[in-house]
C-alpha positions as CSV (number, residue, x, y, z in Angstrom):
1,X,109.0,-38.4,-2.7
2,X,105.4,-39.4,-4.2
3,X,104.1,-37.1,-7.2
4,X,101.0,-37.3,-8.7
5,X,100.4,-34.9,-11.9
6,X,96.8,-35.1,-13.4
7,X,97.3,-33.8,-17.8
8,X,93.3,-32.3,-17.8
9,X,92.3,-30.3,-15.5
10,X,88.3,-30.8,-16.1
11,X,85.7,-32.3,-14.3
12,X,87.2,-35.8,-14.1
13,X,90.5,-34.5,-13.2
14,X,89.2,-32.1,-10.4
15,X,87.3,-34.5,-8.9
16,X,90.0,-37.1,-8.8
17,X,92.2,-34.2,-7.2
18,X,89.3,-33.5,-5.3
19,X,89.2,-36.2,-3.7
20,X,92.4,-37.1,-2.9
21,X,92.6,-34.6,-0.9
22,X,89.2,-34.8,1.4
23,X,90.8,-38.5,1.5
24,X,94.7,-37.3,2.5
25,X,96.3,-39.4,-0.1
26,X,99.7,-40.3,0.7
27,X,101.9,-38.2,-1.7
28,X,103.8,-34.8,-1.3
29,X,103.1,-33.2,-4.5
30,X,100.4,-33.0,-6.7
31,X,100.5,-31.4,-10.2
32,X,98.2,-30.0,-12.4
33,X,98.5,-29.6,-16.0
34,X,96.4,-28.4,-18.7
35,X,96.2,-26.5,-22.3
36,X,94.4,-23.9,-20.2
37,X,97.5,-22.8,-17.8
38,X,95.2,-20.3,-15.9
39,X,92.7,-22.9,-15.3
40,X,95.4,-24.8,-14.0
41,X,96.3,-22.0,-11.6
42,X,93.2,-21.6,-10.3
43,X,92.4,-25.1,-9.8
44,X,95.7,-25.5,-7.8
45,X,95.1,-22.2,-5.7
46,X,91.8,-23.6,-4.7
47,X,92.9,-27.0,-3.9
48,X,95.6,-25.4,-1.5
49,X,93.2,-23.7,0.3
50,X,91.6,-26.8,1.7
51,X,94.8,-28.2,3.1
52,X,93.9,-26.5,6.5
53,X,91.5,-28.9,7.0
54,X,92.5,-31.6,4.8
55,X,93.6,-35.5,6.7
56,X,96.7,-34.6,5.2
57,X,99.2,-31.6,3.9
58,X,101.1,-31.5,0.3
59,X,101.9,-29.4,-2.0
60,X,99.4,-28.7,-5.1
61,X,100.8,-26.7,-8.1
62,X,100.1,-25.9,-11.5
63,X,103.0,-27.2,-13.7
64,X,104.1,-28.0,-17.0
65,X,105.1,-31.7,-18.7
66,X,108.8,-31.6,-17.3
67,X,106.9,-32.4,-13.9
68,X,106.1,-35.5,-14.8
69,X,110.2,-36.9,-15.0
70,X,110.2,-38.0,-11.6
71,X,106.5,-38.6,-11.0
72,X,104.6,-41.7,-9.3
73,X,101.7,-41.5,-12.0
74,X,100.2,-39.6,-14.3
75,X,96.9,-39.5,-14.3
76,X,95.2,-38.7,-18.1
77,X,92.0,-37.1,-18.2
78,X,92.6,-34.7,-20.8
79,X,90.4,-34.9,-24.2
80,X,86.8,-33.8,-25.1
81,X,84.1,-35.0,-22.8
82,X,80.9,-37.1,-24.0
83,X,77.5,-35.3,-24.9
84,X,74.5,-36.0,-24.5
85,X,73.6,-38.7,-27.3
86,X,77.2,-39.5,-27.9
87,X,78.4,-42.9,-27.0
88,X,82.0,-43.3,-25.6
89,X,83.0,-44.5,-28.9
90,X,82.1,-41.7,-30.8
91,X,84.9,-39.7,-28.7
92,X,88.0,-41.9,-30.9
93,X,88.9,-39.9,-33.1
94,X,88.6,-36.8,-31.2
95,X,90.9,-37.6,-28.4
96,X,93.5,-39.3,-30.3
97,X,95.6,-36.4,-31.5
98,X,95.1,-35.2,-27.5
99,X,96.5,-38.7,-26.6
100,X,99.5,-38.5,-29.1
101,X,100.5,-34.7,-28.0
102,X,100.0,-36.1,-24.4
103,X,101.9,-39.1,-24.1
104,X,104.6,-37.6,-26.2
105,X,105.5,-34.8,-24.0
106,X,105.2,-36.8,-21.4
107,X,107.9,-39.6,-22.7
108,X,110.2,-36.6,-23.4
109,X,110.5,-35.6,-19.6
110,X,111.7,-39.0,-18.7
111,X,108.9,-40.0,-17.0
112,X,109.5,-44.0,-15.7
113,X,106.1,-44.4,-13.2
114,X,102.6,-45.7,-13.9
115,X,100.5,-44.2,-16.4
116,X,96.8,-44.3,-15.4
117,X,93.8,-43.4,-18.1
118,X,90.6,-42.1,-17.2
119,X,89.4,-40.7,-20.9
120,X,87.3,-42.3,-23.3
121,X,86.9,-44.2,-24.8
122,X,88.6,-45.3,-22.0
123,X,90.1,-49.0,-23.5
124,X,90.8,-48.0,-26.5
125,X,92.4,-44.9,-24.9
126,X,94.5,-46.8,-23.1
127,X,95.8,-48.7,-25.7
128,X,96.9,-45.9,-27.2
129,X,98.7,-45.0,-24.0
130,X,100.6,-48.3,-23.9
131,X,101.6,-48.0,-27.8
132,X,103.1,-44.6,-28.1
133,X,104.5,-45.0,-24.2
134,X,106.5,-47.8,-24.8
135,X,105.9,-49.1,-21.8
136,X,105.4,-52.7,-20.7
137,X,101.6,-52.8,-20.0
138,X,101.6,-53.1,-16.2
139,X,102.9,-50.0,-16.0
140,X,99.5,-48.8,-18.2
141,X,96.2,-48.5,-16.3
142,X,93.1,-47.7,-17.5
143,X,90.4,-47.0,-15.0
144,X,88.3,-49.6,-16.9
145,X,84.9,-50.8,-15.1
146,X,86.1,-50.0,-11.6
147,X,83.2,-47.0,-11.7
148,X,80.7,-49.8,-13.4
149,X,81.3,-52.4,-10.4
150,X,80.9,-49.7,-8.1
151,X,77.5,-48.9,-9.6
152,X,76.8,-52.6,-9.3
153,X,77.6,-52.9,-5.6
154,X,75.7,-49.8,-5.3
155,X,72.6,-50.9,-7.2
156,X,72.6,-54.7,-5.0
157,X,72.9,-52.8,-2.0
158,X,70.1,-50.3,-2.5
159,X,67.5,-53.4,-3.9
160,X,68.5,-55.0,-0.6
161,X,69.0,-52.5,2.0
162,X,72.7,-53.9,2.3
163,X,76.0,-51.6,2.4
164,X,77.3,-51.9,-0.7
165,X,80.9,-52.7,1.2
166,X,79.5,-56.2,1.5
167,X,78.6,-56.7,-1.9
168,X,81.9,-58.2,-3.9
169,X,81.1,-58.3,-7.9
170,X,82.8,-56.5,-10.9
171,X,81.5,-55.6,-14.2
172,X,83.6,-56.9,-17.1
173,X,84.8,-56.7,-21.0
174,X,84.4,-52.9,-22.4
175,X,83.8,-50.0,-20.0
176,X,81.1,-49.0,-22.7
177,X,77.7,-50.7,-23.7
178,X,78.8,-54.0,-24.3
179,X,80.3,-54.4,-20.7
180,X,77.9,-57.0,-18.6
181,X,77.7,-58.4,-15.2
182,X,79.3,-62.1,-14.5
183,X,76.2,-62.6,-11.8
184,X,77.9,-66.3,-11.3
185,X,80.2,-64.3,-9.2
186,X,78.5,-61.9,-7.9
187,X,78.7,-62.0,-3.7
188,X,76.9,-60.8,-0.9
189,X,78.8,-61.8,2.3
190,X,79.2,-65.2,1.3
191,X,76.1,-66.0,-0.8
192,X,75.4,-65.7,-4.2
193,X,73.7,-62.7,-5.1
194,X,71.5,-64.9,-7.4
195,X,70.1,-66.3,-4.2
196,X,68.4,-63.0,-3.3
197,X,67.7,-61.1,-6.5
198,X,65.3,-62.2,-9.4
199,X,66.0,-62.4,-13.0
200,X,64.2,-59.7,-13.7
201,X,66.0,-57.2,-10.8
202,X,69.2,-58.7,-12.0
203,X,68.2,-57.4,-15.7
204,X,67.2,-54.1,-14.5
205,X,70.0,-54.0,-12.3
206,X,72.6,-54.8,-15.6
207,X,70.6,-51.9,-17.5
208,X,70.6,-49.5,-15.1
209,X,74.4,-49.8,-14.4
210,X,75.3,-49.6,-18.4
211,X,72.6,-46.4,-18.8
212,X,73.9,-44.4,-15.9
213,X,76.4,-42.5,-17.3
214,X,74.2,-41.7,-19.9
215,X,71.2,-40.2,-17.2
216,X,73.6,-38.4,-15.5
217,X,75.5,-36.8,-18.7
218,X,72.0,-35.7,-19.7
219,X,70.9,-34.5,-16.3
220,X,74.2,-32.6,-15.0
221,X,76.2,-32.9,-18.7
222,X,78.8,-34.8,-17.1
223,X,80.0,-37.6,-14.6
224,X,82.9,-36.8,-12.2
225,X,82.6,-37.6,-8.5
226,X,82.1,-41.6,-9.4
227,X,84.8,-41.5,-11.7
228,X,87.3,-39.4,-9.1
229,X,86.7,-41.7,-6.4
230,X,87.3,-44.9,-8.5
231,X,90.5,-43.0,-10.0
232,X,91.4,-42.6,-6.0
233,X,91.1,-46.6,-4.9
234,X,93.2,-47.3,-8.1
235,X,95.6,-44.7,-6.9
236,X,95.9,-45.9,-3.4
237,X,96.2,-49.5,-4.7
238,X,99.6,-48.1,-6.1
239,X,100.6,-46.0,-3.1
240,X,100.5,-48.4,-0.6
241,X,101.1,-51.8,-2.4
242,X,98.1,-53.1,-1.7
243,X,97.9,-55.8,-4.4
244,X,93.9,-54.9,-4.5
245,X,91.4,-56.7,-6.6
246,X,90.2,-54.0,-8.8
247,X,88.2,-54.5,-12.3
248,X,90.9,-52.4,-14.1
249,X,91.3,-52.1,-17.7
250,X,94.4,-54.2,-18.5
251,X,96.5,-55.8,-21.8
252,X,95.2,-59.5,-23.1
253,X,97.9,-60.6,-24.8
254,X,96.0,-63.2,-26.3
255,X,93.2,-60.9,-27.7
256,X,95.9,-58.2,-27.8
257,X,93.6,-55.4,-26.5
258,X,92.7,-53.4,-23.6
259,X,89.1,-54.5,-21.2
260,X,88.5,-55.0,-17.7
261,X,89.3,-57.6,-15.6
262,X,89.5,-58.4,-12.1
263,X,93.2,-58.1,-11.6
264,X,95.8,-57.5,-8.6
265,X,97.2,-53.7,-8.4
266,X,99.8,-53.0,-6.5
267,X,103.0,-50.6,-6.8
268,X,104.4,-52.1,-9.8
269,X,100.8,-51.9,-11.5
270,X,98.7,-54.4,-12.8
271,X,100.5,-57.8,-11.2
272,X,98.1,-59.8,-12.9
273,X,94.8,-60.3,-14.1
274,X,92.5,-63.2,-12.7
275,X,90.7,-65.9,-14.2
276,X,87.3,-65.8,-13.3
277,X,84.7,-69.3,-14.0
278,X,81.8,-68.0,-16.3
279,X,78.9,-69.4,-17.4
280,X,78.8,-70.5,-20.9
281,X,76.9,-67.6,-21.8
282,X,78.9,-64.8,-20.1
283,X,81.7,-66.1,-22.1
284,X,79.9,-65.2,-25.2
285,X,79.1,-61.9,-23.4
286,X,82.9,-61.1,-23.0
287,X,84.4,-62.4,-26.5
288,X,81.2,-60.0,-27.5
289,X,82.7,-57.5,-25.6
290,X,86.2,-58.0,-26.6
291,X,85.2,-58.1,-30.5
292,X,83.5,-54.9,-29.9
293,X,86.8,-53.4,-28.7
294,X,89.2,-54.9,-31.2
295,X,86.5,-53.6,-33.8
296,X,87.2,-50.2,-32.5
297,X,90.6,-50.6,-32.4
298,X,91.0,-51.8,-35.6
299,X,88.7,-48.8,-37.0
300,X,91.3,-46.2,-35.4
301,X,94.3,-48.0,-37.3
């Protein structure tokens, strides 16, 4: 039996659940928990609704933490949400107590499956994840830039009236302000994007794609449908073994931190991360990146 239980049953989280099932994810049980049981009712009654014309049937319930002992993931999106003028590092301190009550009730229910962390800030979150779980750090995701290099794809595509399916590129380091597009290795079909875009569309493609959370925070006061849908291609990448390239966020040991990384996902996790050729000066942008995150890090301690 696959199990899914999402801890947060906010925008993030309903989105994600959303999604998977307009999408008919292949599991037979999907959970919902959050500090707000009757928001968790609701949310599950409301989901089951739309089974009747959902790809595929399971079962959608509002539970509690002992749900979680025999589940395939657990999806975190539980913790306060960014405001308008807050960056994602101003959320540490406030989701870490969430994060220690979380990940400790979760351990107690004997849960042995793949945690995957959608809160920010969402490396530094992850981290967190991986310390208190115990677990070896395949088995702890973070959704990392997988939104960011969808933007990317996005953003190419719309400049050059190409379906962003055809564009292959990730955004790397931090899934905050310091993260930055490798354009070296950015694709369309089998050309470099470089080829097609000038310096300055490539700038205001890298801005764009690091201020849209922000524009849509202060336009709608929250992002959720990118976010769900990246949280579903991670979660099918698990499901079905895919070993997918996706720009998850995933353990250095050498810089013994959390940022995002092409890497292969499959049912046992992250497999491994990828080494990708930069320029000399995008490898200043991602030990930038990485110091900015082990600056963090080191802030929380």
């Amino acid at each position: 039996m696959k199990k899914i239980v999402i801890v947060g049953c906010g925008n993030v989280g309903m989105s994600y659940a959303y999604a998977m099932v307009v999408n008919g994810v292949a599991i037979d049980e999907l959970v919902l928990i959050d500090i707000n049981k009757e928001k968790a009712e609701g949310e599950a009654s409301d989901l089951s609704h739309a089974m009747s014309y959902a790809p595929k049937n399971f079962k959608v319930f509002a539970g509690d933490y002992s749900d979680c002992a025999d589940a395939t993931i657990v999806c975190i999106c539980a913790g306060r949400n960014q405001n308008v003028g807050e960056t994602r590092t101003d959320l540490i301190n406030k989701n870490k107590d969430v994060f220690q009550s979380v990940v400790s009730e979760v351990g107690k229910s004997g849960f042995n499956g793949i945690y995957l962390v959608a809160t920010n800030p969402l490396d530094i979150m992850t981290d967190i994840t991986f310390r208190l779980s115990g677990f070896p750090s395949s088995r702890v995701i973070g959704s990392g830039t997988t939104l960011d290099s969808a933007r990317l794809r996005y953003l190419v595509g719309q400049k050059l009236n190409i379906s962003p399916k055809s564009i292959h590129g990730y955004v790397i380091g931090e899934h905050g302000d310091s993260e930055f597009i490798p354009w070296n290795n950015v694709m369309i079909g089998l050309e470099k994007a470089e080829k097609f875009l000038t310096k300055e569309q490539m700038s205001e493609i890298q801005n764009e794609v690091c201020s849209s959370a922000y524009n849509i925070i202060k336009k709608k006061g929250n992002t959720s449908y990118g976010i769900g849908m990246s949280l579903l291609k991670i979660t099918n990448a698990i499901l079905d073994n895919q070993n997918a390239i996706i720009s998850v966020s995933a353990y250095n040991k050498v810089n013994d931190c959390y940022f995002s990384i092409p890497s292969i996902v499959n049912k046992s996790g992250v497999s491994r991360t990828l080494y990708i050729t930069l320029t000399p000066e995008d490898e200043k942008y991602l030990l930038k990146s990485i110091q900015k995150i082990k600056s963090d890090k080191q802030n929380l301690l």
